[in-house]
ZAMARVO-843344 format. One record per residue (C-alpha): residue in three letters; y, x, z. Coordinates in steps of 0.5 Angstrom, whole numbers, padded with zeros to 4 digits, always signed. Layout:
REM residues N
ALAYXZ...
END
This chain:
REM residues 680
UNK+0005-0032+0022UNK+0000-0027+0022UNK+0001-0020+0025UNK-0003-0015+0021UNK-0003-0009+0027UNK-0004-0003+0021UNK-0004+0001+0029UNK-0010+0002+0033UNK-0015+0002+0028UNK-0019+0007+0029UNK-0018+0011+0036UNK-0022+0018+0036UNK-0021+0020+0044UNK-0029+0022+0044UNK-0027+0027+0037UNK-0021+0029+0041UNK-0025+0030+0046UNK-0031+0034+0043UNK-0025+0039+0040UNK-0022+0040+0046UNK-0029+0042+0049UNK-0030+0047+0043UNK-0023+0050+0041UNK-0018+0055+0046UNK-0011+0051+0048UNK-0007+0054+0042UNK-0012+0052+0037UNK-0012+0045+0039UNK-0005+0044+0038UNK-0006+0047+0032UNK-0011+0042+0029UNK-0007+0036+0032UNK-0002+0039+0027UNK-0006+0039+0021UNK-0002+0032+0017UNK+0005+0035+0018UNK+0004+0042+0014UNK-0002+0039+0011UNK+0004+0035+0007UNK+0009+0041+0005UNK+0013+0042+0010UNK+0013+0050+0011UNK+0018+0052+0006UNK+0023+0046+0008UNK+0022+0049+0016UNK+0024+0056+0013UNK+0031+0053+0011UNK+0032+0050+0017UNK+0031+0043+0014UNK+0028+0039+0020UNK+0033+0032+0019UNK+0039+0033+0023UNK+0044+0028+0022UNK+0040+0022+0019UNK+0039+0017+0023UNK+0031+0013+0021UNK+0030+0005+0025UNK+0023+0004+0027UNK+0022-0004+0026UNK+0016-0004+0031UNK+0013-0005+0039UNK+0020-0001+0040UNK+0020+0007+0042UNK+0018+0011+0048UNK+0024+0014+0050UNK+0021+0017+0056UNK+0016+0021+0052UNK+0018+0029+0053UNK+0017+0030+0045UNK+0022+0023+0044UNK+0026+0024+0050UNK+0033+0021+0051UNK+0036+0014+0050UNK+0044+0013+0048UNK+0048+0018+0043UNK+0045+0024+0047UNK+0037+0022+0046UNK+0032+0022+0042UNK+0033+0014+0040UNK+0041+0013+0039UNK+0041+0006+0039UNK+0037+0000+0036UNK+0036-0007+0040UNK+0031-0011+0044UNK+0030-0018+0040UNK+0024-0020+0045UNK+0028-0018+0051UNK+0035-0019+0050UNK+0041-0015+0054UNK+0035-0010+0055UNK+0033-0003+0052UNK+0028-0003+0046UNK+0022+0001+0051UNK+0015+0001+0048UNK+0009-0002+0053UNK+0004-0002+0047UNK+0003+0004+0043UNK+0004+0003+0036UNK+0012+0004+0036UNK+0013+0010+0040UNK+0007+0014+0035UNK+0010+0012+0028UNK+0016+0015+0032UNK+0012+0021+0033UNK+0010+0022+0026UNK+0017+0022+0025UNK+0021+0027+0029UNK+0017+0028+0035UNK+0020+0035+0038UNK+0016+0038+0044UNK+0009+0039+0043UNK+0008+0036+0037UNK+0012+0036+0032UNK+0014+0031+0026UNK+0016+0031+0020UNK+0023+0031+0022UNK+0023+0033+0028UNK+0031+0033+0028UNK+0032+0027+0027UNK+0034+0021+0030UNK+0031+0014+0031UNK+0034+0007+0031UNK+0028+0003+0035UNK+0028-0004+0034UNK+0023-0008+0038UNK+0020-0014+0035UNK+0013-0014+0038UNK+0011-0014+0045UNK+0003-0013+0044UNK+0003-0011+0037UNK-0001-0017+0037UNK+0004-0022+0033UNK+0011-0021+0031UNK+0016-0027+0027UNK+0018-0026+0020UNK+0025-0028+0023UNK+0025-0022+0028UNK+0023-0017+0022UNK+0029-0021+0018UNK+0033-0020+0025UNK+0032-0012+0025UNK+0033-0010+0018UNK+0040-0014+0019UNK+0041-0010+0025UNK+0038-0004+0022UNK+0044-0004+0016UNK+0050-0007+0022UNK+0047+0000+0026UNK+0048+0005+0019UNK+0042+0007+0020UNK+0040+0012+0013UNK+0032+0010+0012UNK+0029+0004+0014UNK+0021+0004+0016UNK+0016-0002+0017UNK+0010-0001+0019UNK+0007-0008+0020UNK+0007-0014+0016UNK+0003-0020+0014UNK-0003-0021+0009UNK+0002-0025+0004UNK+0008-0026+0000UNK+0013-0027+0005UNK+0020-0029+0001UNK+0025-0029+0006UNK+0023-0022+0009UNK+0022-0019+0001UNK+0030-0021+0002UNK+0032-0018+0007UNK+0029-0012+0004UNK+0034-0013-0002UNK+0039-0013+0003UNK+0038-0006+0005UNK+0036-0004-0001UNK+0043-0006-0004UNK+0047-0002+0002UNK+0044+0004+0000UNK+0038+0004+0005UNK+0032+0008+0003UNK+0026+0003+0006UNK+0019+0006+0007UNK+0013+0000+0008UNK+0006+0000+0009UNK+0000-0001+0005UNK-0003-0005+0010UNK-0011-0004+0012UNK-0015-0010+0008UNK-0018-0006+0003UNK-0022-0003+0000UNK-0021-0009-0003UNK-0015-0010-0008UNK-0010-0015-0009UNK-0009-0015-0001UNK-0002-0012+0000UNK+0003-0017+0003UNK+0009-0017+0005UNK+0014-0013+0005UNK+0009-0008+0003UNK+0009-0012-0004UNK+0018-0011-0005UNK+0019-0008-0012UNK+0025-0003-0009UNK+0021+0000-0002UNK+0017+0005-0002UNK+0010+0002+0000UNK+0005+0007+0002UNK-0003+0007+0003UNK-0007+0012+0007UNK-0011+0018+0005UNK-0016+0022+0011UNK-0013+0029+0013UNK-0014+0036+0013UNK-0019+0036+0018UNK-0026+0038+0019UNK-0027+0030+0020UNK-0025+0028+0013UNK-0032+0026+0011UNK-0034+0022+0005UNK-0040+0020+0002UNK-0044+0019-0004UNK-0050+0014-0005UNK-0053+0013-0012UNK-0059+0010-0014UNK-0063+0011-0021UNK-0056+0014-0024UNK-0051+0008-0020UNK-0046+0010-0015UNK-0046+0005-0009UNK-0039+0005-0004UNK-0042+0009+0002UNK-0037+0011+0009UNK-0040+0016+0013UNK-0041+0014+0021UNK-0037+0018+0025UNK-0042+0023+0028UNK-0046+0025+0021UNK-0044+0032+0020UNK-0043+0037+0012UNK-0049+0038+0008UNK-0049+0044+0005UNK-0053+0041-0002UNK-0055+0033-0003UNK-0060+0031-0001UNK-0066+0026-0005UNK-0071+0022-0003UNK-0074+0015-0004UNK-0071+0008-0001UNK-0075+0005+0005UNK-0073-0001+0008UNK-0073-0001+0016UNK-0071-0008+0018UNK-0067-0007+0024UNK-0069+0000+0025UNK-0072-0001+0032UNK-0078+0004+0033UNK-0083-0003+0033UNK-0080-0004+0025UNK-0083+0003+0023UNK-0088+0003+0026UNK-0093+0001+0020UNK-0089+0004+0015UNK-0088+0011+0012UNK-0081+0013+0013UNK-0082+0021+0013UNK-0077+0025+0008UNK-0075+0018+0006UNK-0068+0014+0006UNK-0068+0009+0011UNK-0064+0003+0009UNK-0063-0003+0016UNK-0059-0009+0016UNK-0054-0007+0022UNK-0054-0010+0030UNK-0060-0014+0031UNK-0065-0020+0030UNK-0065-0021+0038UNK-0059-0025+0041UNK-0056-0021+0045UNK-0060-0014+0044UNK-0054-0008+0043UNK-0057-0004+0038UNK-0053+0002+0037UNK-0052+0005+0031UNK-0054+0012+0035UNK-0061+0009+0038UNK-0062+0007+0030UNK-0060+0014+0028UNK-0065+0017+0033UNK-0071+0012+0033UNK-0071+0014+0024UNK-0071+0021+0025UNK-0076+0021+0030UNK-0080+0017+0025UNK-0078+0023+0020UNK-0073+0020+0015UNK-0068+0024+0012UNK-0062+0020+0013UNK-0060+0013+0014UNK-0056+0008+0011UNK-0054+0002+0015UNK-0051-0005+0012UNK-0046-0010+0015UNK-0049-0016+0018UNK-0042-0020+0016UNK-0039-0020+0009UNK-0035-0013+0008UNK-0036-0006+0009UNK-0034-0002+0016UNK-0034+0004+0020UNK-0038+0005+0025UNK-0039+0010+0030UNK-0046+0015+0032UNK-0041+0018+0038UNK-0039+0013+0043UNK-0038+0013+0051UNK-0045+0009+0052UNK-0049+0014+0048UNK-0056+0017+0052UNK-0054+0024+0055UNK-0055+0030+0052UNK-0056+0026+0044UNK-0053+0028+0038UNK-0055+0026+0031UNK-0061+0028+0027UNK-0059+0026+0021UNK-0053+0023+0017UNK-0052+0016+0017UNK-0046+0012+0013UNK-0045+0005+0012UNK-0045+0000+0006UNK-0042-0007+0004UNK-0047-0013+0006UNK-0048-0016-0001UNK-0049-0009-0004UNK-0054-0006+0002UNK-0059-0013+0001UNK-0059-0011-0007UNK-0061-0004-0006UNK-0066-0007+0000UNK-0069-0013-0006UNK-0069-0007-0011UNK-0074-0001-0008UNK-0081-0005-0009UNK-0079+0000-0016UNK-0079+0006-0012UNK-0072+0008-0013UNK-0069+0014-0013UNK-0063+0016-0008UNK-0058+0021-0008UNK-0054+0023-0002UNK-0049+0027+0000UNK-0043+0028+0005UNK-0037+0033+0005UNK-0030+0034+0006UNK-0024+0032+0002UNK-0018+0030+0005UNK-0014+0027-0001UNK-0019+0021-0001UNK-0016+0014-0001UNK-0019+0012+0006UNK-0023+0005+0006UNK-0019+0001+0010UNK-0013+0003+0007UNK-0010-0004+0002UNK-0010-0005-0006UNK-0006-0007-0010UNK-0004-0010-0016UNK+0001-0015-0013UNK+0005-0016-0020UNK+0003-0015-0027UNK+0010-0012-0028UNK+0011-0006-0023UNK+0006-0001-0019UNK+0004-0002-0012UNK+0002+0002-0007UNK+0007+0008-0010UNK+0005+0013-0006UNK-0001+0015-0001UNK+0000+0020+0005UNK-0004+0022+0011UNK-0006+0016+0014UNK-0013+0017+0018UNK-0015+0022+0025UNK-0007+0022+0026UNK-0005+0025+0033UNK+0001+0022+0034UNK+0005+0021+0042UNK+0003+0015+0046UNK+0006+0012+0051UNK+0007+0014+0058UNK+0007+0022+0056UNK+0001+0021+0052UNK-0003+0023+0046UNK-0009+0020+0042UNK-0012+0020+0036UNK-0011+0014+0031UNK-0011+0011+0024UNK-0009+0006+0019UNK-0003+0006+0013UNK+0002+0005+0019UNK+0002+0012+0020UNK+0002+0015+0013UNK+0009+0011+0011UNK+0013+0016+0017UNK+0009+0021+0013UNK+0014+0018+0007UNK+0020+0016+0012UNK+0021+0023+0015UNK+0020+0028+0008UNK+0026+0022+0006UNK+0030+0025+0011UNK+0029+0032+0010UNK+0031+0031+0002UNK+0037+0027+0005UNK+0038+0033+0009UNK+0039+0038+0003UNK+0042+0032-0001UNK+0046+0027+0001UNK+0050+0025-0004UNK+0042+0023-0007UNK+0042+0015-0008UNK+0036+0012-0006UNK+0032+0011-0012UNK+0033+0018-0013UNK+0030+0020-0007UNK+0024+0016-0008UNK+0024+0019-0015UNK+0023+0026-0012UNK+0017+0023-0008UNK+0014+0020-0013UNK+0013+0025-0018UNK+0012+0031-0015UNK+0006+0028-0012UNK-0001+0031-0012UNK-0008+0028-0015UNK-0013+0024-0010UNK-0019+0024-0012UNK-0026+0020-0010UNK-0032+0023-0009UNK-0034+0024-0015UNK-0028+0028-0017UNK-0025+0023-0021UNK-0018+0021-0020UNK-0016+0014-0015UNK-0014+0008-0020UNK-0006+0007-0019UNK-0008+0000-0015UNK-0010+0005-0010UNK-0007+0012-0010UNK+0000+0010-0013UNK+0003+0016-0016UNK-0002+0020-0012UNK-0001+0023-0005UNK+0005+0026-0002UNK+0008+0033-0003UNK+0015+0035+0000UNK+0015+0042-0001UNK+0014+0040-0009UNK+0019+0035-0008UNK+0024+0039-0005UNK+0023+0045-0010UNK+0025+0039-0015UNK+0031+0040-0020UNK+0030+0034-0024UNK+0030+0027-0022UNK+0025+0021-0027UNK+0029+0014-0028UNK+0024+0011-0028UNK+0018+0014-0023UNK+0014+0010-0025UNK+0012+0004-0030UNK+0008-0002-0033UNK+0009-0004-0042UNK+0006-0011-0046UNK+0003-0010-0052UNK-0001-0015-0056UNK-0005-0015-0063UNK+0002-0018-0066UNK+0006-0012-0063UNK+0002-0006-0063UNK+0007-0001-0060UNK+0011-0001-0054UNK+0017+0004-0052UNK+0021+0006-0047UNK+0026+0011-0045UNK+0027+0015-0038UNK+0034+0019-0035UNK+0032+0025-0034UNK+0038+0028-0029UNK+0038+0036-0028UNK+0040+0037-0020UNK+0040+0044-0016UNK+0041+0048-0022UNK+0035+0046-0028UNK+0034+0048-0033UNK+0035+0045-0040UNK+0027+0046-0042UNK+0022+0040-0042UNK+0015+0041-0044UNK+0012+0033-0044UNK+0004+0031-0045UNK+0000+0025-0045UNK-0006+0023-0041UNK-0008+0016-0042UNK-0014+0012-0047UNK-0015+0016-0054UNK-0013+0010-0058UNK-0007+0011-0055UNK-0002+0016-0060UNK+0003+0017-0056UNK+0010+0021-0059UNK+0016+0023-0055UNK+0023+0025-0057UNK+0029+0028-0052UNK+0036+0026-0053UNK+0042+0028-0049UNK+0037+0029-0042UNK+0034+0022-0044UNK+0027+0022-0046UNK+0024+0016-0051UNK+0017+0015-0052UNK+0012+0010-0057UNK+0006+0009-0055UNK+0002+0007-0061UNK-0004+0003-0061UNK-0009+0005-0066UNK-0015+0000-0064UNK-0017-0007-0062UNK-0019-0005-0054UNK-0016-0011-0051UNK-0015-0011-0043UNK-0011-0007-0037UNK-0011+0002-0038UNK-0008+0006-0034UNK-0005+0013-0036UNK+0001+0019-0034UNK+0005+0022-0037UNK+0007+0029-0035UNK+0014+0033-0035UNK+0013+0041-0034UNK+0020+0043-0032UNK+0022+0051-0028UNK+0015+0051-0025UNK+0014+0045-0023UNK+0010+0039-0025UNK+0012+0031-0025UNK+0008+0026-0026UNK+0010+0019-0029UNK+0003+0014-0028UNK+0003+0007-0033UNK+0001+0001-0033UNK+0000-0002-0041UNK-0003-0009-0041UNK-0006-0010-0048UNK-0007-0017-0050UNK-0008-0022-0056UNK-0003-0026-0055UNK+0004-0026-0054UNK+0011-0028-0052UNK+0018-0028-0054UNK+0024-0028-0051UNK+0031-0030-0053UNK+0037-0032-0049UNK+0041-0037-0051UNK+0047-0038-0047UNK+0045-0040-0040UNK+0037-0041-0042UNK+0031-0037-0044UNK+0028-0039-0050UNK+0020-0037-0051UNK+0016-0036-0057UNK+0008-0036-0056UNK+0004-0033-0061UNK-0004-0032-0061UNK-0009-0029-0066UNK-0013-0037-0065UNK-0010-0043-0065UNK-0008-0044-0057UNK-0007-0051-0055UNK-0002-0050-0048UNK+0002-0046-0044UNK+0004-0045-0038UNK+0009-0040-0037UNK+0012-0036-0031UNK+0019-0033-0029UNK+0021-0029-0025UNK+0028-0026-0022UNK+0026-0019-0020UNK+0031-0019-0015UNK+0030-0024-0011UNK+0023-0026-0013UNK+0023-0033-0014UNK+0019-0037-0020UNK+0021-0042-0024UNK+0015-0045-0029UNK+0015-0049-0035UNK+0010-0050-0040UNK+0010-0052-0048UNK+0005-0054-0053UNK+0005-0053-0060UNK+0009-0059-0061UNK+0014-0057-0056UNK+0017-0051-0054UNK+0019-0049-0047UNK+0025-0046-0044UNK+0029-0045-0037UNK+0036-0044-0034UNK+0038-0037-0030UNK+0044-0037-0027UNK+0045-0029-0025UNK+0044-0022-0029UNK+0039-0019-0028UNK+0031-0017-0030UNK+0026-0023-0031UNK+0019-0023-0031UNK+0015-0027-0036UNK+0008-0029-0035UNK+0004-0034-0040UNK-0002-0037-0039UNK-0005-0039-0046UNK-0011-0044-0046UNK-0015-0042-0053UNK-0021-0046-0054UNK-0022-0047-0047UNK-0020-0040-0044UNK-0014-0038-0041UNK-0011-0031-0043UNK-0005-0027-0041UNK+0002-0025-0044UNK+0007-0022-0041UNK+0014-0020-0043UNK+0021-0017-0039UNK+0029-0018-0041UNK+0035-0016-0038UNK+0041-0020-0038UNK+0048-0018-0037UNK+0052-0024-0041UNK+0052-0029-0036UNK+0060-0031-0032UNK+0060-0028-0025UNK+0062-0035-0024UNK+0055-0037-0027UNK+0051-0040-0021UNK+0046-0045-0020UNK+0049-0052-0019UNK+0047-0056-0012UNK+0047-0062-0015UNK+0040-0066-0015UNK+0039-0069-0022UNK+0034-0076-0021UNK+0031-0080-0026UNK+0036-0086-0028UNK+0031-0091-0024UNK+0032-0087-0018UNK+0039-0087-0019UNK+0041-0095-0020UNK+0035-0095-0014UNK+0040-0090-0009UNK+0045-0094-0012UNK+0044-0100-0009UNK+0042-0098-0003UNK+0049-0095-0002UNK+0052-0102-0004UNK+0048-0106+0000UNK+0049-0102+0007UNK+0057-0101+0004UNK+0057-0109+0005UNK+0053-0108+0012UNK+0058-0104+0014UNK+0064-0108+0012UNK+0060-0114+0015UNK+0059-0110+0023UNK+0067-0108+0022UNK+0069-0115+0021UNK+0065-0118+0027UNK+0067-0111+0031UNK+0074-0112+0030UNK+0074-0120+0032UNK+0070-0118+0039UNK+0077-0113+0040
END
């Protein structure tokens, strides 16, 4: 199995470095705490909420209980409890890093100060290095998590795919009341690249945004009017306004590339690394021989498929550089069109500045379903200073270090309110967040903000909790509204005044009504714009403002679904004449699939075999193409004693081939007893 190490991903020591060389001691620490105030944290620090009594377990590299701000293993320590699956009978001491700065970010207590800095760690070692990890130790430590009464569960690690067993044991935690926290994980900016368990339906799975810092730089290139994505490279510094010029393409960027070509005042575009085997062209000599050359910025594509990070600062850079002018870094396949398109004389525009709620690039999308939303939230999750082993610090990013952000402010709402279940913590969370928004000022889509990014001073300050938090509806060209009801649960005093609105698609007439603290929507459509359309809606309640994101699937076609004793009947419906179905269910709890299919002449069914919700997806082929439908039902009829039966039905040729079979070795058993008890 494949360990995606969401740890180490970017290490800034030379930014810590140059800080360090420019700011008084007092002041570095407070820049090294940007995240945990940035965050909301004050308010709850004023109250004396800091996470005492809530025990947090750490499935990771394990914990360094010897660093000052981690200090102590046993009931007196730091880390109270928790166990070593790669070394048994030993402590779960981390010799890699990873764990012991998720830790940090959680309830380190000295010089840096976590989220809930109070509170207590459980450490389950599941990884050595970092490098690789067994989904059956991830399994093994989420039991021991829940043996070991831990309150939050936090998993920074996981595969790039879909992993059942792991999913389960998730469940597990869930139902024991185990509020569980997981990363994103770093394969984005892609969608569709969240894996387990960042993809269970009950965790809070959480992607990274940059941080209050100086360092959160991004970009903008457009092109003749078209956006291209761009990354900063770490080194370029804020332009005060953007700057325009013409694109020129330099080749490798090497002194010899631009010798015959004007590049003055001009946008220079190079092909990253270089056309001589083994020439280490850094991206900082590049830098220097454009704006010798008189460029006014840089824009460098990836030699490789994919867009990346790179860095203008490095160890093995010239003494006494410093860049010139910005540079960032695009996606090969857009760099090489951008590179094939300037013989017209394009027009770039460029501009680089600070904003920390910004999804960084690397942090992973969903969807994972059609029927709920992932990630679900978004934390600081880049250029985070966290404790490392051997009393260390040190500068990294990825979302394994947002997901603490997420597991600590739980811990303080659990603090403040222990009674609260777990989906209503996670409800707190998700509500009161704040908007995350590109470059361009518009709000990330729900695929990659989630709800948006975490707020704990919003969600402390909360007097009402939203079942659901969030939400995803079907319609069709047959079935143009859709409703849905929310419980509206009152805590700490609210009041009875709710203030609803609706921001989504303008063909969408939204109503609502209030009844005894249940809040009922419709969402009518009002015109033909099939496809997938996102929106929110917004409660205002005593102050403070709770977003509820959707999900509307709007599609031709349609499926319906009845049950009929232990069976699901479907109906399929579409506009055209359809020729062939294939259709998926899913039990929400546990996620397994069973398929059918059905014709016009055929109808199509499947067994169930416990209460709860199931996922439908359907698969029509109209006139050679194929179309989604989608619906949900709840079953809550079936016998406890209803289950799926063990036996194995074979086809009756099967049968009488088994059957004899059985006979013939029968006799041949009889014949080797006979002749056995003969010899005796």
């Amino acid at each position: 199995m494949k360990f995606l190490v969401f740890s180490l991903m970017i290490v800034f020591v030379v930014s810590f470095i140059l800080f360090q060389s420019t700011l008084s001691e007092n002041e570095i620490q407070t820049y090294l705490q940007r995240s945990v105030p940035y965050v909301g944290t004050e308010i709850l620090r004023i109250d004396g909420i800091d996470g005492t009594g809530i025990k947090i377990a750490v499935i990771d590299t394990g914990v360094d209980f010897n660093h000052p701000d981690l200090f102590g293993w046993g009931p007196d320590g730091k880390v109270i409890g928790g166990y070593n699956f790669i070394h048994e009978g030993e402590p779960p001491l981390d010799t890699n890093g990873h764990g012991t700065q998720v830790a940090g970010v959680i309830a380190a207590d000295g010089q840096i100060v976590g989220i809930a800095p109070k509170a207590k760690i459980l450490a389950y070692k599941v990884s050595e290095d970092g490098e690789g990890v067994s989904s059956e130790l991830i399994i093994r430590a989420i039991e021991k998590a829940i043996e070991d009464g831990a309150d939050i569960i936090n998993i920074s690690l996981g595969v790039n795919k879909t992993n059942t067993k792991i999913d389960r044991a998730v469940n597990l935690a869930l139902e024991k009341g185990i509020f569980v926290v997981t990363a994103a994980g770093n394969d984005g900016p892609g969608f569709k690249t969240i894996g387990s368990p960042g993809r269970n339906f009950g965790s809070v799975t959480v992607g990274a945004t940059y941080n209050n810092l100086t360092s959160s730089l991004v970009a903008t290139l457009e092109i003749d009017e078209k956006p291209y994505i761009v990354i900063p490279m770490v080194g370029s510094s804020k332009l005060d306004e953007p700057i325009i010029g013409k694109i020129i393409f330099g080749g490798f960027g090497k002194i010899e590339n631009l010798k015959e070509i004007d590049v003055k005042d001009a946008i220079l575009i190079v092909e990253r690394g270089s056309d001589v085997e083994g020439e280490l062209l850094y991206f900082s000599i590049k830098e220097k021989n454009a704006a010798n050359a008189g460029a006014i910025a840089m824009i460098v594509y990836n030699n490789i498929s994919g867009i990346f990070l790179g860095e203008l600062i490095h160890e093995l850079v010239e003494p006494g550089y410093e860049p010139q002018i910005p540079v960032v870094s695009i996606d090969r396949k857009e760099g090489i069109e951008i590179k094939e398109s300037i013989e017209n004389g394009n027009e770039a525009v460029m501009h680089l500045f600070y904003n920390p709620d910004f999804v960084a690039h690397f942090s992973s999308r969903g969807p994972v379903s059609a029927f709920y939303i992932k990630p679900d939230i978004v934390a600081p999750g880049a250029y985070i200073n966290s404790t490392q082993i051997n009393g260390l610090y040190n500068f990294t990013s990825g979302t394994s270090y947002a997901a603490p952000h997420v597991s600590g402010a739980a811990a303080l709402l659990l603090q403040k309110n222990p009674e609260l279940h777990h989906h209503e913590i996670k409800s707190l969370l998700l509500t009161t967040v704040v908007p995350v928004t590109d470059a361009y000022g518009k709000e990330f889509s729900i695929n990659a903000a989630g709800s948006g990014r975490l707020d704990i001073g919003n969600a402390y300050g909360a007097k009402l909790i939203i079942m659901p938090p969030n939400f995803v509806v079907n319609v069709s060209s047959d079935q143009l509204i859709a409703e849905k009801q929310f419980e509206l649960k009152l805590i700490n005093g609210g009041s009875d005044n709710f203030d609803v609105e609706f921001e989504g698609p303008e063909f969408i007439k939204f109503t609502h009504i209030i009844e005894d603290k249940t809040l009922k929507i419709k969402m009518n459509m009002t015109e033909e714009n099939y496809g997938d359309h996102e929106g929110k809606i917004i409660i205002n309640h005593d102050n403070t403002r709770y977003v509820i994101p959707f999900l509307l699937h709007y599609t031709q076609g349609s499926i319906s679904v009845n049950q009929q004793n232990q069976k699901l009947v479907f109906d399929i419906y579409h506009p055209e004449e359809w020729s062939f179905v294939k259709i998926s269910v899913t039990n929400s709890k546990d996620g397994k699939t069973d398929t059918t299919t059905a014709t016009p002449n055929k109808k199509a069914s499947i067994e169930i075999y416990e209460n709860g919700e199931y996922w439908i997806d359907a698969k029509i082929r109209v006139n050679g193409n194929t179309t989604n439908a989608f619906n949900t039902i709840d079953i809550n009829s079936l016998a406890e004693n209803s289950h799926r039966s063990e036996i194995i039905n074979f086809p009756v040729k099967q049968i009488g081939i088994i059957a004899g079979i059985v006979i013939i070795i029968g006799i041949f058993g009889l014949i080797k007893r006979k002749q056995s008890i003969v010899e005796v």
